[in-house]
N, C-alpha and C positions, 0 to 999 in steps of 0.2 A: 338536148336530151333525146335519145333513141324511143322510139314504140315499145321496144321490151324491155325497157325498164321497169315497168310496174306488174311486167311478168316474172322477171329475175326474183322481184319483191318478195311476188304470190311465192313461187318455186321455193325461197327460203326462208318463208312463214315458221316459223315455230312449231304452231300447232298441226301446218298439213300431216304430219306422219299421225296425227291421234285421230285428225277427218279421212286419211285415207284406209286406215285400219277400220274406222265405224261403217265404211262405205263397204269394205268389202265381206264384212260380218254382217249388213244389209241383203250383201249379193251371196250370201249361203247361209241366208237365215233360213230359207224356206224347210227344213228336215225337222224345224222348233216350232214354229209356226207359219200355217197355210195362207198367204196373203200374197201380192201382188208388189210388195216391198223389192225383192231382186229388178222389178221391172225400171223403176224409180232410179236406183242406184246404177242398174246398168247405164244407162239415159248418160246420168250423171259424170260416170267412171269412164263412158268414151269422151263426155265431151271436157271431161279434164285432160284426158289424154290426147288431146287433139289440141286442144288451147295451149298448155304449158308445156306437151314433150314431142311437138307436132316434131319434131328433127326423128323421132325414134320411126317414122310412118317410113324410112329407106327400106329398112325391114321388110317392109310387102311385095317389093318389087321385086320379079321374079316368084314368088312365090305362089305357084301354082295349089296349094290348098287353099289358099286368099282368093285366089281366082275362085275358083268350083266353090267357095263360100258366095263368096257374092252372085258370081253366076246363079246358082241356084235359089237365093234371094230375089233376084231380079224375077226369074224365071215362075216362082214363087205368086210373088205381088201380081206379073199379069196375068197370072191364071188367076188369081183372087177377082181382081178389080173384071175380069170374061166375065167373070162368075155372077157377078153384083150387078153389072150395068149392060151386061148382052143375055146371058140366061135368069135375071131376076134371080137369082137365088144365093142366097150368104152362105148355106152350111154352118156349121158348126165350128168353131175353131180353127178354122180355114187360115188367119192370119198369122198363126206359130209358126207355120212351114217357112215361113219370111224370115224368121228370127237370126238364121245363119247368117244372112248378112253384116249383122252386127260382133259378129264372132272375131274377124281381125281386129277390129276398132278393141274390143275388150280384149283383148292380147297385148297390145299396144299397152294397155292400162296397165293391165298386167303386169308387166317387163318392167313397166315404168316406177312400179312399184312396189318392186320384189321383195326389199331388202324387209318391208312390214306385213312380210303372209306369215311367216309364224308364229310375228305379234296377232293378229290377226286370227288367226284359227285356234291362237292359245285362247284369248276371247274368247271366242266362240263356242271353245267346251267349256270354259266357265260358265258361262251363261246356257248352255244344253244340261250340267249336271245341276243346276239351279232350278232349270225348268221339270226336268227330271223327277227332282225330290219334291217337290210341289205339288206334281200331279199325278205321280201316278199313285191309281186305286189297289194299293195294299191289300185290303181287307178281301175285296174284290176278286183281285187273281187269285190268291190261299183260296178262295171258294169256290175257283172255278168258273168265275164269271167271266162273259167277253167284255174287257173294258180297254181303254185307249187313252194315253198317257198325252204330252203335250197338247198343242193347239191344233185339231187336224177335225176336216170337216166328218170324219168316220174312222172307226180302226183300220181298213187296209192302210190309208193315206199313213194314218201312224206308226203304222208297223214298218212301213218301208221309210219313214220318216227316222225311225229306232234304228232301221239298219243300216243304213247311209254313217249315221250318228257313231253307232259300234264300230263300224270299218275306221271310220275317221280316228275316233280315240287311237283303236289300235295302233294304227301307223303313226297317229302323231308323237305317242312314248317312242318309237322305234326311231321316227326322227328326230327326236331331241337326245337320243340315246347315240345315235350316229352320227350327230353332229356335233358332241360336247357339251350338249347341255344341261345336260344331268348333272349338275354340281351343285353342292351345297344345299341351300333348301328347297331351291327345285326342284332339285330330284325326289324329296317325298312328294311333293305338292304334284307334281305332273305322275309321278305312281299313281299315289294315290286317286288325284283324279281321275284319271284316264282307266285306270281297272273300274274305278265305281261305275262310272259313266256303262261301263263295257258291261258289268254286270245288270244294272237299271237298266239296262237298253235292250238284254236278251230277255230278261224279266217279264219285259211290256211288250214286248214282241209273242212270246207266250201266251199273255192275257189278250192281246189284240184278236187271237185264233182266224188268223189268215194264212189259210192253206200254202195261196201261191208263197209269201214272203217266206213260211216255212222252208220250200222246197227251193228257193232263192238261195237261203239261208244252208242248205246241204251243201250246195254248189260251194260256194262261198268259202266254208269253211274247207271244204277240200280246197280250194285255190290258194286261203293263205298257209292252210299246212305245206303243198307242196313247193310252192314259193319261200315260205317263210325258212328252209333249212337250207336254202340257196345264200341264206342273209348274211353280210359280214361279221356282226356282232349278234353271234350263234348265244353268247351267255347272257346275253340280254331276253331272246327272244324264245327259249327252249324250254326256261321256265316259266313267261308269260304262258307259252303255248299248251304247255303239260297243263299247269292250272287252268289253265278255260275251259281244255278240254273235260278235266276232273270233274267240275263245277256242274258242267253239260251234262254230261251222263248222270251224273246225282240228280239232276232236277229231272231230265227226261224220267228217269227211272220213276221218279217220286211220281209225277203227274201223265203216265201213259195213261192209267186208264183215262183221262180225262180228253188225250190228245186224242185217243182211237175215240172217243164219243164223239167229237167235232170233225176227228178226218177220215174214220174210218169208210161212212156210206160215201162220199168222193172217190175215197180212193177205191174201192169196188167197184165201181159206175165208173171209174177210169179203165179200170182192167178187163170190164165187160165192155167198154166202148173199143177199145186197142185191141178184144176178140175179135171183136164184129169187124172192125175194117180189115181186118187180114181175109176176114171170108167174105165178107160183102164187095160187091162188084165194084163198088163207087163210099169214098169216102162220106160224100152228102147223106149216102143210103143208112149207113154206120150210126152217124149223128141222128137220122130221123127216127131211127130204131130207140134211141137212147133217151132221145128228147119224150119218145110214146111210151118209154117202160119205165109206171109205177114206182119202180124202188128208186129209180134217178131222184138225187137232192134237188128239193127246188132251186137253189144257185147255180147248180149246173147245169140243171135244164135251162135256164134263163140266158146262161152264155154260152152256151150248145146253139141256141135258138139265133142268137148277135151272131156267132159262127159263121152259124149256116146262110144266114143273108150276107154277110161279110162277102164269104164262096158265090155267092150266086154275084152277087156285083161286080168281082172278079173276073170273074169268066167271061163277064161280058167286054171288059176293057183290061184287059191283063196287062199290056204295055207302060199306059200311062196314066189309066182310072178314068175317073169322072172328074177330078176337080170338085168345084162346088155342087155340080146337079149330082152325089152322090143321095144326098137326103132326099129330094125329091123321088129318087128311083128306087131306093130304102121302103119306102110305102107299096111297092108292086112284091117286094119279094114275099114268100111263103111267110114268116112269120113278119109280115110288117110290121104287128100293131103289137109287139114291145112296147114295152113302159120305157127301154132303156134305149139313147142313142148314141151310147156310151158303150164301144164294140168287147172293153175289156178282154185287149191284146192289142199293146201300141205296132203290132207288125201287119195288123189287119187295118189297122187304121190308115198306116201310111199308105200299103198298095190299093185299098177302097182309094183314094185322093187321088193317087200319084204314081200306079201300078208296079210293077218290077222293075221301070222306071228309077224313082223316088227307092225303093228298097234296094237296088244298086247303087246307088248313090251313095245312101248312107254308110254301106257295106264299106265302098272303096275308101270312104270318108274315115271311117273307123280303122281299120290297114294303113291309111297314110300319118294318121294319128301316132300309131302302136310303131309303125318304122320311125318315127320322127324320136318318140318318148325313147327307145331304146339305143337308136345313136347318138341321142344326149346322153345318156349313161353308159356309153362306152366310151364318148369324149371326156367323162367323169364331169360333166355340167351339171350332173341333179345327183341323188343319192338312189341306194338302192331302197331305200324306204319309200321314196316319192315315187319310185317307178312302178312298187310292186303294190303301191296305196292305189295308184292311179289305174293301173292293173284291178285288182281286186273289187274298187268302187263300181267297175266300168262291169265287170263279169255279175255281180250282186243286182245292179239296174237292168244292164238289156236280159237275164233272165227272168225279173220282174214281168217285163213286158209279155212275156206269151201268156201272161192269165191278168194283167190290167192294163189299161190304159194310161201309165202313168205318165208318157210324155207328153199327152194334152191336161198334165196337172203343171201345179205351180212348182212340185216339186221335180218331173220332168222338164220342165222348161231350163228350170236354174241349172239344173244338174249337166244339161249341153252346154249352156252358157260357159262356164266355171271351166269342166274339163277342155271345152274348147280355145277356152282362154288360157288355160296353162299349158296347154297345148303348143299354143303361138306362143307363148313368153317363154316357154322350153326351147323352141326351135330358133326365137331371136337368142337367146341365150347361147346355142350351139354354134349362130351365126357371128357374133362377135368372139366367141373363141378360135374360130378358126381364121377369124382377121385377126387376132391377137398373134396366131402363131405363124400366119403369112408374113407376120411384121417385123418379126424376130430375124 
């Protein structure tokens, strides 16, 4: 009797397709609730994928995004580990930047377990429009209150928790509509679903009154309009899209004055800051102007001020940052003594760490992504739903980032994870197609 025999076993277990599907609605749970759960399962989802489909790991070879993952993993850990045991000093969330490493191993998983993602993500909006109707404050929003729906440690986490949630509904009708699925009583049940969810999710997003997720939220919308009439199945998508639209404007209209009471002094204290640095000799000059005049919102002066240290840390290490002695040097700049060291802007956060460095990185990292996603959809390996979901999710997040920190959250973390992982199970994907047609 061979060694893998009681792998072959595992492999054609009955149950694995309902443990792989629970693992990976584990691994994007975090938009439902803020927990540490994705970290568990990722753990997990490599090391099934290493134990049972360890044949699928050819795939990396060669694979220069695999490389510059780990590379910059490794690269990562020893600057961590400088950081703890030659300059005494941990930083703050220092050990995320490490997390790429694990981004081929969850690709791997990925691939390996393709065939149950849209078991998988159906899941998962069932259990988002459950969570949905449960929590969100009704009474609340109709009165204008800021309130915050699901499991999330404050309303921005939620709002951008809502809007991860929206995009995803969207594209998932679009791909069960592209793919055939939409038949019989699925097709009301995933309607249905998927618009409620879309509506509960702009709803709470509303009540949340987070500016940035707002202006996220412009973006976004312009990106699935002009994507969305590129789409195959135009009679699917033309009337989803006219209806939302409708919906939008009816609500905006209904609740402006209520938007202009929460975003209006922002957005004047934005218009009077974007004066000033056009005339101001120096952008820092701009921001001190802003941070010292009265009518500025206290939130913006509080991240005008993270800003401005941000800039001053920079400049001193523009290349490659400080690594961990960032916090330590955090304490000498002009406004040290912040309550927050939470720079709220993930684009400040990576070059304070890891200078233009670390933000070239990521840049090229994102490009090699985006060419990989759209030569699978020329080779016809993914749908145009998946490309322009994948699209759309990715535009929605990195605009988040210039007004929060959200990739040192749970919900940042996962959201790398996830796209990176379909990322690599896209690209093994496109690589066994064109061994299929070498073979011919």
């Amino acid at each position: 009797m061979t060694s893998s025999t009681p792998i072959e076993k595992l492999r054609d277990w009955k149950w694995s397709p309902y443990l792989l599907m629970i693992l990976w609605v584990g691994m994007i749970s975090a938009p439902i609730a803020e927990s540490d759960t994705y970290r568990y399962t990722a753990l997990t989802l490599i090391a099934i994928g290493f134990i049972f489909f360890r044949e699928n790991y050819r795939f990396l070879r060669g694979d220069y995004l695999a490389y510059l993952c780990i590379g910059w993993g490794v690269y990562a850990f020893l600057r961590f580990a400088y950081g703890v045991f030659v300059l005494d000093e941990k930083g703050t969330s220092e050990w995320l930047y490490v997390f790429p490493i694990f981004f081929p191993g969850l690709g791997i998983a990925l691939y390996s377990s393709r065939h149950y993602v849209f078991r998988a993500i159906s899941l998962f909006m069932a259990i988002a429009l459950a969570a949905l109707l449960v929590s969100t404050d009704y009474h609340g929003i109709l009165a204008g209150e800021r309130t915050y729906p699901l499991f999330h440690n404050n309303p921005i986490h939620s709002a951008i928790g809502c809007g991860l949630i929206v995009i995803g509904a969207f594209y998932w009708m679009l791909e069960a509509a592209e793919s055939g699925r939409l038949v019989g009583w699925k097709r009301h049940a995933i309607l249905a679903a998927g618009s409620l969810i879309v509506a509960l999710g702009l709803f709470n997003i509303y009540g949340a009154k987070s500016k940035g997720v707002w202006l996220a939220l412009i973006f976004t919308v312009a990106a699935m309009a002009a994507t969305s009439f590129l789409h195959q199945h135009r009679r699917h998508i033309v009337p989803l899209l006219l209806g939302a639209f409708a919906i939008l404007a009816v609500g905006l209209y209904t609740v402006q004055d209520n938007i202009e009471e929460f975003a209006g002094p922002t957005f004047d204290a934005a218009v009077n800051l974007s004066e000033n640095a056009l005339e101001s000799p120096s952008i820092e000059g701009a921001m001190r102007s802003a941070i010292e005049a009265p009518e500025t919102p206290d939130s913006m002066r509080e991240r005008l001020e993270l800003w401005s240290n941000a800039l001053e840390l920079i400049s001193m290490a523009p290349l490659f940052g400080h690594g961990n002695d960032w916090l330590r040097l955090w304490r000498q700049t002009t406004y040290g003594e912040t309550r927050y060291v939470l720079l709220h802007n993930g684009y400040l956060e990576i070059m304070v760490r890891h200078g233009f460095f670390g933000l070239t990185l990521l840049a090229v990292g994102i490009w090699m992504s985006w060419r990989r996603l759209s030569e699978a959809y020329r080779r016809k390996v993914i749908s145009h739903s998946t490309l322009m979901g994948a699209y759309v999710l990715s535009v929605f997040f990195l605009v988040t980032l210039f007004s929060n920190s959200n990739n040192r959250l749970a919900l940042g973390e996962s959201f790398f994870m996830v796209m990176a992982a379909a990322v690599f199970a896209i690209s093994f994907l496109s690589k066994t197609s064109v061994e299929a047609s070498d073979n011919r």
